[in-house]
N, C-alpha and C positions, 0 to 999 in steps of 0.2 A: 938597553935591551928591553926594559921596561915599555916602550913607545910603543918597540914594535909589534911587540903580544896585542898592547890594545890596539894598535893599527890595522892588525889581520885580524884578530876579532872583529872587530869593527866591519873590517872589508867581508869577511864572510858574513855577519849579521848581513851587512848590505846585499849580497846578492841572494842568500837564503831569500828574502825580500823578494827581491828581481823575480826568483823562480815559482814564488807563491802568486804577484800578478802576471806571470806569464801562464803558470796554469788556470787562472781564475779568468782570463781572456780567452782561452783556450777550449776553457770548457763553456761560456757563453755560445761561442762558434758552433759548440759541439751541439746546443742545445736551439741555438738557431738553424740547421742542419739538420737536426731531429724534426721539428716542428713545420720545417719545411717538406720535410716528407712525407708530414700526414697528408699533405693534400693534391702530390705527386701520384701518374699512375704510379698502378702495380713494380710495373722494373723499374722506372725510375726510386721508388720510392726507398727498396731495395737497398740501393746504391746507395741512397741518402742516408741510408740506417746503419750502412757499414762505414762510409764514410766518418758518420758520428762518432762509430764506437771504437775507429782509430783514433781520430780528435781525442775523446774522453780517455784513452790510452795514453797518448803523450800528455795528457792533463796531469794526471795520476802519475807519471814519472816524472814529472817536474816538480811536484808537490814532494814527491820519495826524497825529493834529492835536497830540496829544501832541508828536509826534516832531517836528515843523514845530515847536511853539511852546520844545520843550526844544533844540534846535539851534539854532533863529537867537536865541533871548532869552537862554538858558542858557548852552549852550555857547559858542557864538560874539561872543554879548553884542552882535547886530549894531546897528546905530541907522540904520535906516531912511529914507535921505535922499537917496543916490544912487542913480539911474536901474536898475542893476545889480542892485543891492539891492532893489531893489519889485519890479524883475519877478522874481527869483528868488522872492522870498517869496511875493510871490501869484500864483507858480505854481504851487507848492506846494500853497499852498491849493485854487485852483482845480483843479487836479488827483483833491483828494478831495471837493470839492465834485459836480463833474460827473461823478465814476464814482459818486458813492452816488445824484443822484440819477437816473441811469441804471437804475441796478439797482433804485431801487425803484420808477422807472417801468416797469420792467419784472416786476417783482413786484407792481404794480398792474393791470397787463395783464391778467398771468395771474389774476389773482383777481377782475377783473372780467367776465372770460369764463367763468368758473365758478360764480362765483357772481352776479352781479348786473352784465348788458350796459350797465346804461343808466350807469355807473359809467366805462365807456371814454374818454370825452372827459375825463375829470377826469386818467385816470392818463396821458390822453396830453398833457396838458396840462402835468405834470410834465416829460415827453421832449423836448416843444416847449421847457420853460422849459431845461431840459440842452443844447440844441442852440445857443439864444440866448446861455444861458452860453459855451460853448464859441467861439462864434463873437464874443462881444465880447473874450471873451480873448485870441483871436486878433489882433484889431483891437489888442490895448492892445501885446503886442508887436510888431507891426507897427511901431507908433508909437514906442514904449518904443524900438526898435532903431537908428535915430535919433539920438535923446539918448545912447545909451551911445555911440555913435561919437564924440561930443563930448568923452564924458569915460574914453580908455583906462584910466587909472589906475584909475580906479573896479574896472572888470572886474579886473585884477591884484588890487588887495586884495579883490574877492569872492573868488578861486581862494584867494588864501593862505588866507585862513580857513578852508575847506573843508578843510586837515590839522586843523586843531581837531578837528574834528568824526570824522576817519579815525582818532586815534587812543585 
């Protein structure tokens, strides 16, 4: 049983990894993109700038996810089972779930007011799906809040662990 702890440690180490050079490439793009716009007209240049700042969006949620999955798998080694523990974790996620896809509903706005109107229901459909995210998350700790009253103990070793991770 002992293997497999380091095994999945391990494999999460390794992709935490993966998601830090994926956003580090990601955000090159974004910045070759940018740079490439200063010297683009006007509308084009536009488009180049929105474009970047969805790039630099999913840069910034791969990076989240990294961090999320090297913290609670890596450093803390949490195992996922009490109340405490689920809803921090997937708030976390949820977290950068619902600001990337915010911003890139919002970065589909703007490009489809630009370039192509009939495109608006799609990217607001995104905003809508971010709002329902938002709002079931809400609902889960609502609920979640509940159970942790059940189990105090639980909350105390979520906080102790959290020096893991401060130092």
């Amino acid at each position: 049983m002992k293997f497999l702890k380091i095994f999945f440690s391990s494999a999460h180490a390794m992709l935490g990894f993966l998601f830090v050079l994926v956003s580090v490439l990601i955000t090159v793009l974004a910045v070759q993109t940018g740079w490439r716009a200063i010297g683009a007209d006007l509308e084009e240049s536009a488009e180049m700038a929105i474009e970047a700042i969805g790039l630099l969006a999913i840069a910034v949620v791969s990076l989240q996810i990294a961090q999320t999955i090297t913290e609670e798998e890596v450093v803390r080694d949490a195992h996922i089972s009490a109340p405490t523990r689920v809803r921090r974790y997937l708030s976390r996620f949820m977290v950068v779930v619902v600001v990337a896809l915010s911003i890139e509903g919002l970065v589909g706005t703007f490009k489809a007011l630009h370039e192509e109107p009939e495109l608006l229901p799609h990217a607001a459909s995104v905003l809508i799906a971010a709002g329902v995210l938002l709002s079931g998350w809400g609902v889960f700790i609502r609920m979640n809040k509940a159970a942790e009253e059940l189990e105090p103990e639980a909350m105390e070793a979520a906080k102790s662990e959290d020096s893991k991770v401060d130092e």
